[in-house]
C-alpha positions, 0 to 999 in steps of 0.5 A: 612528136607529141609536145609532153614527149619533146619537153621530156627529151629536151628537160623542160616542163611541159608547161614551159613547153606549151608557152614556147609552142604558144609563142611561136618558138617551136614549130608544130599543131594541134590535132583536133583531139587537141593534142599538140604534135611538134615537128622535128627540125630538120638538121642539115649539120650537127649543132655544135655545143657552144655553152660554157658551164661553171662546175664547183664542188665541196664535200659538206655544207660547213665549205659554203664560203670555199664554194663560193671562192672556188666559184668566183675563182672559175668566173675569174678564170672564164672572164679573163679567158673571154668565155660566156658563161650559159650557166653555173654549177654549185653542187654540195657533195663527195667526189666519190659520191657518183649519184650527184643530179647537179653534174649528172644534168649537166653531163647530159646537157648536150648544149654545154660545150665546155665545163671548166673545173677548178681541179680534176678532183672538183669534178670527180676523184676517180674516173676523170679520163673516162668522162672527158673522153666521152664529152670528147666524143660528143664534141665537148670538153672539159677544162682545168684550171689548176693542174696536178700537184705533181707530175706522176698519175700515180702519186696524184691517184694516191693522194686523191683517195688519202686525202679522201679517207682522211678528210671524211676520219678527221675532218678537212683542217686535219686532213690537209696536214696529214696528207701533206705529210703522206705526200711529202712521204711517197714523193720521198719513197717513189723518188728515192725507190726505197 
């Protein structure tokens, strides 16, 4: 294949690709057009994912400094658990907002193996199920660290499109408090059935 179309499907520059080729690192020729056609490498198994990519979120950019925590946090985590980190993700955007490039790129980055989160809603408030069973089809995973606040899908569910709404009306301070209090309401009614 041609070099511009193995920089394209590998998401290297083509000039990044043309050092790599001038180096020895990938296999090919030159035409005597001067195009450079790159040999395929013959797969005799599939390549299994082995890279470990942090992934942080906040909504504003006001929550730097709890990007930075939350990112210390993961390579705390990833220490302790012994896992290499291949690269790190800080991404400044809603969890509903669903045209994020940070997490669109890493998502399509096969040579990540594992992507660790600090909760399920860092990654995406809706739809986590979904995204972790298809990196699952490709032999790859994603891992939480902090699990729900509770124990029922429903309640988490609700609370994740409260504190959505009320962080985006009232700002995060303000949101916090009243979420917990509509937490503390539905664990109340979903208890108690009334």
């Amino acid at each position: 294949m041609k070099l511009s179309e193995w920089a394209r499907r590998n998401n290297v520059t083509y000039k990044t690709a043309h050092r790599m080729w001038q180096s020895g690192m990938l296999d090919g020729y030159q035409l005597p057009t001067g195009t450079l056609v790159i040999r395929e490498p013959k797969l005799d198994a599939p390549v299994q994912p082995t890279g470990v990519a942090l992934y942080a979120r906040v909504s504003g950019s006001d929550q730097k400094d709890d990007a930075t925590r939350q990112l210390q946090r993961l390579r705390d985590f990833a220490a302790a658990r012994g896992l290499r980190i291949s690269q790190e993700v800080l991404e400044i955007a809603s969890g509903l907002n669903d045209k994020r490039p940070k997490l669109a790129k890493l998502l399509s980055d096969t040579s990540v193996g594992t992507i660790v989160v600090e909760h399920k809603d860092r990654l995406t408030r809706f739809g986590f199920h979904y995204i972790e069973r298809l990196l699952a089809a490709q032999g790859r995973k994603i891992e939480v660290i902090n699990a729900s606040d509770t124990a029922d899908e429903l309640v988490d569910d609700f609370v994740a499109v409260i504190t959505s709404m009320a962080a985006r009306i009232y700002g995060r301070r303000s949101s916090k408090q009243r979420v917990n209090a509509v937490r503390e309401c539905v664990e109340r009614i979903y208890q108690t059935g009334e």
